[in-house]
C-alpha positions in Angstrom: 119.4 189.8 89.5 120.7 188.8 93.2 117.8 188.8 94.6 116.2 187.1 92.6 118.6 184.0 92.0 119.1 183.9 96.1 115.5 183.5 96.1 115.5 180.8 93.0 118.1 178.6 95.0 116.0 178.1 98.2 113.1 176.0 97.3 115.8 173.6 96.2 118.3 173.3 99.0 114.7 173.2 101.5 113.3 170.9 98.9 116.8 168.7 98.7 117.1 168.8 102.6 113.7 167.7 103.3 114.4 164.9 100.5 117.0 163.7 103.0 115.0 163.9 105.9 112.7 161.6 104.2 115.4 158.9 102.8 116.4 159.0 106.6 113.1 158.5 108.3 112.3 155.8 105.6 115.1 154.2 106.1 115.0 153.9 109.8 111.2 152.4 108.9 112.4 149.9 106.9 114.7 148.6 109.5 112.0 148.6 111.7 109.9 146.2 109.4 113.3 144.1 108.8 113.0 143.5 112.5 109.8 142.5 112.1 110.1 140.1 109.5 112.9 138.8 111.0 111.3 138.0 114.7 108.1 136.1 112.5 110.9 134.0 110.3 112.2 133.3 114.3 108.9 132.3 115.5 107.8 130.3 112.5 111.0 128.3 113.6 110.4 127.7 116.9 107.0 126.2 116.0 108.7 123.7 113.4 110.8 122.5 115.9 108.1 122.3 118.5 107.8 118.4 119.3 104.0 117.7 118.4 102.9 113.9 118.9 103.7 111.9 115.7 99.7 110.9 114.0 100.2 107.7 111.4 99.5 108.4 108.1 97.2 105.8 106.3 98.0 107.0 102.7 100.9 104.1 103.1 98.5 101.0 103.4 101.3 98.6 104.5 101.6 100.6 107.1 99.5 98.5 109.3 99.8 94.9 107.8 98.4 93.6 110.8 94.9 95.1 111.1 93.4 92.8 108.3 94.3 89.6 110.0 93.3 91.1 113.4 89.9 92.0 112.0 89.5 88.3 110.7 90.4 86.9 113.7 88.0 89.5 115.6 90.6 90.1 117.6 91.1 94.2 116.6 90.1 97.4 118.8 90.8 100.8 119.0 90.9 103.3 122.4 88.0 105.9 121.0 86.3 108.7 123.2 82.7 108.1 122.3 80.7 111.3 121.4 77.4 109.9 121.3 74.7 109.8 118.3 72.5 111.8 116.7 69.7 111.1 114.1 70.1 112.2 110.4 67.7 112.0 107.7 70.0 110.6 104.8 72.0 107.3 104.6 75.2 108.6 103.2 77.5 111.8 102.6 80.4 113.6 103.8 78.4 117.1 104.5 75.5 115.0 106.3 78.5 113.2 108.6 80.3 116.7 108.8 77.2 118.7 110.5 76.4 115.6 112.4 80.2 115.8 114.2 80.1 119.4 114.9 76.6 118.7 116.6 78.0 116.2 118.9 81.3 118.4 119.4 78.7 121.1 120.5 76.5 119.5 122.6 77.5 119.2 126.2 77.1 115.5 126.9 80.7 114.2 128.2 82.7 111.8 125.6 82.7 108.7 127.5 86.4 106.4 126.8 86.3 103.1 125.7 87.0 100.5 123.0 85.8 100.3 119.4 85.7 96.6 118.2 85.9 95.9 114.6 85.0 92.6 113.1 83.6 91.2 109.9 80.2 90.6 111.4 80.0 94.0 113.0 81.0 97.1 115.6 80.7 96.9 118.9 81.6 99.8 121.2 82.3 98.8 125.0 83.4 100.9 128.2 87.0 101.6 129.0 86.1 101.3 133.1 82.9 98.5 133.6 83.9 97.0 130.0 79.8 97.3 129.5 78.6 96.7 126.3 77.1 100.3 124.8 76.4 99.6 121.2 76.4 96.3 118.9 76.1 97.2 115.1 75.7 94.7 112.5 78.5 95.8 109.8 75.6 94.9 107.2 73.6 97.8 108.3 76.5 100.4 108.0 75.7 102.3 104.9 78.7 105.3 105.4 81.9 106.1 107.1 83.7 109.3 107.0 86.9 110.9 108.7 86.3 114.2 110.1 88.0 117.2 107.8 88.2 119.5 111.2 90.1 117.1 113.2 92.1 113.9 112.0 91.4 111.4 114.6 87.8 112.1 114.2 85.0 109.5 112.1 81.7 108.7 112.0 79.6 106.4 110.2 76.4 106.1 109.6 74.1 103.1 111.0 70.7 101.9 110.3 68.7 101.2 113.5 66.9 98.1 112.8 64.2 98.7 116.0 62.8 102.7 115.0 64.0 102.4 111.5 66.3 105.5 111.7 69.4 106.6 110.6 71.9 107.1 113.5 75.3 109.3 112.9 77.7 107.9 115.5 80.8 109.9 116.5 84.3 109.2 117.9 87.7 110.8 118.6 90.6 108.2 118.4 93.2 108.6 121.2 96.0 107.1 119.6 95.4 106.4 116.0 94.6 108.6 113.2 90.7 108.5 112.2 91.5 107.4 108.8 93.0 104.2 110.1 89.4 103.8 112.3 87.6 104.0 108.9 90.2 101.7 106.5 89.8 99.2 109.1 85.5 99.5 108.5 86.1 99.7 105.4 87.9 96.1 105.4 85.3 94.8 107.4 82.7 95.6 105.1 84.7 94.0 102.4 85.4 90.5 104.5 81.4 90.4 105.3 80.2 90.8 101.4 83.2 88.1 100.6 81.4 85.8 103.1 77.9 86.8 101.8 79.4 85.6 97.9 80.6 83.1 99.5 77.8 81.8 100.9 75.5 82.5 97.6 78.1 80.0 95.7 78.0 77.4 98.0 74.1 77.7 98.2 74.1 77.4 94.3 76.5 74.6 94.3 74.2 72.4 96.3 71.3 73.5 94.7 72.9 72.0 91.5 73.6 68.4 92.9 70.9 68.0 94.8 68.6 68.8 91.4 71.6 66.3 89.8 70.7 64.0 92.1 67.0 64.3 91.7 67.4 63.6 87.9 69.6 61.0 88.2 66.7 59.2 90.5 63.7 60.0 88.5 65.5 58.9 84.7 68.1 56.6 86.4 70.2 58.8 84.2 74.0 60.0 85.1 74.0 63.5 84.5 77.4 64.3 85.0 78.2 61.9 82.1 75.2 62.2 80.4 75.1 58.1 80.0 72.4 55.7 80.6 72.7 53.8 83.7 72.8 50.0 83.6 69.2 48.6 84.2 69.4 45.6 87.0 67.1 42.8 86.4 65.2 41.6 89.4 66.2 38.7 90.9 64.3 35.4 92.0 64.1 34.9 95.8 66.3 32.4 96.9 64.3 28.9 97.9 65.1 27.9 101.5 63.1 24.5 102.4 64.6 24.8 105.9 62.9 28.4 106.7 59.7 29.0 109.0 57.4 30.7 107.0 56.5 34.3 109.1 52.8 34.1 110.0 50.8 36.0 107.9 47.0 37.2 108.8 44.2 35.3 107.4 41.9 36.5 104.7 39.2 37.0 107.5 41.2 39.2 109.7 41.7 41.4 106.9 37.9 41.7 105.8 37.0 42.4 109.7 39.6 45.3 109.6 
């Protein structure tokens, strides 16, 4: 009976003592991994309070009053790095715009700095150093602009080359604005160029309207804007002068000859 209840007790106190051995290892472990955790919380602080160069955001759009009466006045420009241009086969989309960026980004021709010049007649891209001219769009023939989802002072738009009749993607990286801002700003010169172009249709109508007006009011000697008959002028005799030198007329002759 000794025997065999010594023998019955020592799987349990090895099995209990082992148990313990266990809750001790696992709980040096999970100290370990509080460590861990703790050193990432760390880290994920430091990088919060990392200074990082402050990018406007255009979602407020009085945050740049200014840029609509600068584009009227032709007066506005951005400091762009140029990447080039590169031909697509679609006049408008965000994907087409998207693979045309990373193809420029890829390629190894050098960005070259200058200044983007936004107006309501068109885009005009000019060197930083020999303030050459390198490209002169006419806003009419813009048919897309997008902002680049992989970086955010990145845009493009889309331009309609009026000599090979292609479509040209044109890239740039904005040095110190946000690429949204680049592309609200086309996007208000589009809109000031088709307010001229109704403009210019109304006053073209207008005129069109008095000058047939006008031709009426020759042809029936009627007043259209009233819609009145005009007063009919008798004709009057010629005054008699017996004082007056008659002009010399030609004779009968001299007109039979000719």
């Amino acid at each position: 009976m000794g025997n065999t209840s010594s023998h019955s007790r020592e799987p349990f106190q090895r099995g209990f003592i082992r148990d313990i051995k266990d809750k001790r290892f696992s709980s040096f472990r999970l100290k370990d991994g509080s460590k861990k955790k703790m050193e990432q919380i760390r880290r994920s602080f430091r990088d919060s309070f990392r200074r990082r160069k402050p990018v406007p955001d255009s979602s407020n759009p009085l945050k740049w009053p200014t840029d609509e009466q600068a584009i009227r006045s032709s007066i506005c420009s951005f400091p762009v790095k140029y990447l080039g241009c590169i031909e697509v086969f679609e006049r408008a989309g965000v994907d087409i715009c998207e693979e045309a960026m990373s193809m420029l980004k890829r390629s190894q021709r050098r960005p070259m700095r200058g200044f983007l010049h936004i107006s309501g007649n068109g885009l005009r891209i000019v060197d930083k150093d020999t303030k050459a001219l390198i490209a002169d769009h006419c806003i009419e023939k813009v048919s897309f602009c997008s902002v680049d989802l992989e970086n955010e002072r990145g845009i493009s738009y889309i331009y309609r080359d009026g000599t090979t009749c292609r479509w040209m993607c044109h890239g740039f990286l904005a040095t110190k604005d946000s690429g949204e801002r680049l592309a609200q700003a086309i996007g208000i010169a589009f809109s000031i160029y088709m307010k001229q172009i109704e403009d210019h249709q109304v006053e073209i109508q207008r005129l069109s309207s008095f000058r047939q007006s006008k031709r009426l009011h020759n042809e029936r000697g009627v007043d259209v804007g009233n819609r009145a008959p005009a007063a009919i002028v008798s004709p009057q005799p010629k005054p008699h002068n017996p004082h007056a030198i008659e002009r010399p007329h030609a004779t009968p002759t001299m007109i039979e000859r000719c």
